[in-house]
C-alpha positions in Angstrom: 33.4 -69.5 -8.5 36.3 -71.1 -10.1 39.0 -68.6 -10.7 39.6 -68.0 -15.2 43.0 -66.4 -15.1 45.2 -67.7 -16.9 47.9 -69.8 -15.6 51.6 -67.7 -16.4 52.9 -71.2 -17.4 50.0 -71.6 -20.2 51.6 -68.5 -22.4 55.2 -68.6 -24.2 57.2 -66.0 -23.1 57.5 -63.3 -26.3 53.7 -63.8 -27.0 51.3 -60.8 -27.4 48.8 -59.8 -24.5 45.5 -60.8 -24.7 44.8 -57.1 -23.8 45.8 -54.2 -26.1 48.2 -52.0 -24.4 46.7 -48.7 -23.1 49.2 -45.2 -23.7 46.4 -43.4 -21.9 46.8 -45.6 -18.3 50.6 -45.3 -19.1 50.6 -41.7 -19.1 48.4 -41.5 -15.9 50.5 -44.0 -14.4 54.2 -42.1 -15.1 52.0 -38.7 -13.8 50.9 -40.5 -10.6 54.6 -42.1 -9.9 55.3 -39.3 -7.6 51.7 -39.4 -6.1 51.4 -43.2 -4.1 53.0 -41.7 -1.0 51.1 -38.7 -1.2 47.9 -40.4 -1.9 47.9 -42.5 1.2 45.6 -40.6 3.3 44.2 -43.7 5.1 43.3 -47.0 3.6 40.5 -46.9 1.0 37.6 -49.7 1.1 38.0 -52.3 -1.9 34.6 -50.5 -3.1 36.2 -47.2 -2.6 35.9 -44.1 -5.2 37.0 -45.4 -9.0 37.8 -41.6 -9.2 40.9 -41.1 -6.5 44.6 -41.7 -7.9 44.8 -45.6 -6.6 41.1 -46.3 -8.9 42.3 -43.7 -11.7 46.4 -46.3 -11.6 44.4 -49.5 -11.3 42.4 -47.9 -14.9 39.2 -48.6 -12.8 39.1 -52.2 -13.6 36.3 -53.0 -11.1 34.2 -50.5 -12.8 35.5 -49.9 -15.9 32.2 -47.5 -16.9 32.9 -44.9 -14.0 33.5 -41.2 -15.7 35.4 -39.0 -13.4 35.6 -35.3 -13.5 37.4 -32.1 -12.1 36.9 -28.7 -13.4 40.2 -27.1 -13.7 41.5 -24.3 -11.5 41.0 -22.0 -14.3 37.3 -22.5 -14.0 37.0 -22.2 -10.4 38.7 -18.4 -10.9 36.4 -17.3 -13.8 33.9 -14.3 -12.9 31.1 -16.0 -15.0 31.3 -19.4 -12.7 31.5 -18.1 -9.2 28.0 -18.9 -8.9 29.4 -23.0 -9.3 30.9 -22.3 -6.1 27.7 -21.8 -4.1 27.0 -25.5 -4.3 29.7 -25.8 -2.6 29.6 -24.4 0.3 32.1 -22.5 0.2 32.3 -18.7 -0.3 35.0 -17.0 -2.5 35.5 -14.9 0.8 36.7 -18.0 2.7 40.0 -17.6 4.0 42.5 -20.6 2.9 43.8 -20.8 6.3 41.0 -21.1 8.2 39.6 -23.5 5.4 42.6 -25.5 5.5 43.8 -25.7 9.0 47.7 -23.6 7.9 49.0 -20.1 8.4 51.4 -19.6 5.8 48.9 -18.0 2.7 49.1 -14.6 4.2 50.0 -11.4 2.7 53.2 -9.4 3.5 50.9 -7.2 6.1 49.6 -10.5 8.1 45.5 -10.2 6.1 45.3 -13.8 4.4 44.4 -14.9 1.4 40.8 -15.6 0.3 39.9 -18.9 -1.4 39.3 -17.2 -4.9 42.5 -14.7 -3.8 44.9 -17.1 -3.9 43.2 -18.8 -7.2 44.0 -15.4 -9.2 46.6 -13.9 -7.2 49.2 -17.1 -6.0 49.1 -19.1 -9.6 52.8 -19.1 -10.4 55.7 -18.4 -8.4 54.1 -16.2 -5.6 52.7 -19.2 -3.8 54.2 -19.5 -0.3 54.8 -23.2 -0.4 55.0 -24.5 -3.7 54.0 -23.0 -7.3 50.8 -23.5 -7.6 50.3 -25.3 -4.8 47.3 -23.1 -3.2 45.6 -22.4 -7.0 45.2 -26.2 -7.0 44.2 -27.2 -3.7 41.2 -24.6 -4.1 39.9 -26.2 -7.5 40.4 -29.8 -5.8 38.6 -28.4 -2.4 36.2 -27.1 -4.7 35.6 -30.4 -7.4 35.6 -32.7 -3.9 32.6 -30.4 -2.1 30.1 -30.0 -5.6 27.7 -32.6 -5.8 27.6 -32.6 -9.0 31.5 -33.2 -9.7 32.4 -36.7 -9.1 35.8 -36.1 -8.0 36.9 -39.6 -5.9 37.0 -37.5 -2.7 35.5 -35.5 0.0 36.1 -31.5 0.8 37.2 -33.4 4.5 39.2 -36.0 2.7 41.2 -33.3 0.3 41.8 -30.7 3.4 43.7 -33.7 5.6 45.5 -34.7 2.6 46.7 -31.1 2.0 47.5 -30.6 5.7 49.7 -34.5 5.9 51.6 -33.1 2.5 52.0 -29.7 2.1 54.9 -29.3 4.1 56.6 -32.9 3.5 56.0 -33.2 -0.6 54.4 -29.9 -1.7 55.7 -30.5 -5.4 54.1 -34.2 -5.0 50.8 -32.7 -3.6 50.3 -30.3 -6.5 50.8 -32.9 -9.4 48.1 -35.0 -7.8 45.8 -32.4 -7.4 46.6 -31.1 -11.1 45.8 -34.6 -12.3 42.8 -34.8 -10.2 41.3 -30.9 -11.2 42.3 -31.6 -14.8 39.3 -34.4 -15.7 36.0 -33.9 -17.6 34.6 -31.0 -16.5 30.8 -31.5 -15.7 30.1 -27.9 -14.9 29.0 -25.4 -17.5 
């Protein structure tokens, strides 16, 4: 298949792009700056998810029709949407620790956190590694194991990634996730 791009040479410097410049992909791109070395769980297939940060940079060129989605953490929290979480499988009773493989979301007498405890009770400063570290990793735990989000990555995918980062680039971590949780939310 002979290759249609055009040569460098063929265009005068100063002349317009062909393709109209896109201030949505730039703003994604300038979010995600921070977010390559997070992001580099293992490497991705060429086919891989459209939806993870590398497809969502790239402004899913190789299929430019792909919707992705994340409910935000807000959502997640919400008395009247708990049910959404059933489809997870996971249980607002969960304990983050034993969900994500850490110790330090505990409470000053040793009891950790639940899943939906440290969505309402650790947004904001009173996170133990970052601010909002914890409230975002649930809601991205939580849009990566719905069938019916398509978030760009597994509930397996999203707990290594928390476990390689949360120590080494917490404040990294948690603007990824934020990105990633704050897409089209298919969930009523």
């Amino acid at each position: 298949m002979a290759d249609l791009t055009p040569d460098p040479q063929d265009t005068t410097p100063g002349t317009p792009s062909a393709e109209p410049s896109n201030p949505s992909r730039r703003r994604l791109a300038g979010a995600a700056l921070g977010a390559g070395a997070v992001f580099t769980l293992s490497s991705r297939p060429v086919w891989a998810s459209q939806c993870s940060i590398s497809g969502m940079i790239s402004g899913n060129l190789s299929k430019p029709k792909v919707v992705c989605e994340g409910c935000t953490p807000g959502y997640w929290k919400q008395d009247q949407h708990l049910d959404s979480w059933a489809a997870t499988g996971f249980s607002t009773k969960d304990t983050f620790n034993s969900v994500f493989k850490v110790t330090q979301y505990v409470r000053r007498d040793g009891k950790p956190y639940t899943l939906l405890e440290v969505m309402r009770e650790l947004n904001g400063n009173a996170d133990p590694i970052a601010t909002n570290l914890g409230f975002h990793a649930v809601a991205a735990l939580l849009n990566a194991a719905h069938p019916s989000v398509n978030f760009g990555y597994t509930a397996g995918e999203l707990i290594a990634l928390f476990q390689k980062n949360y120590l080494s680039n917490p404040a990294g971590l948690k603007d990824s996730l934020a990105m990633l949780n704050e897409r089209a939310c298919p969930l009523n």
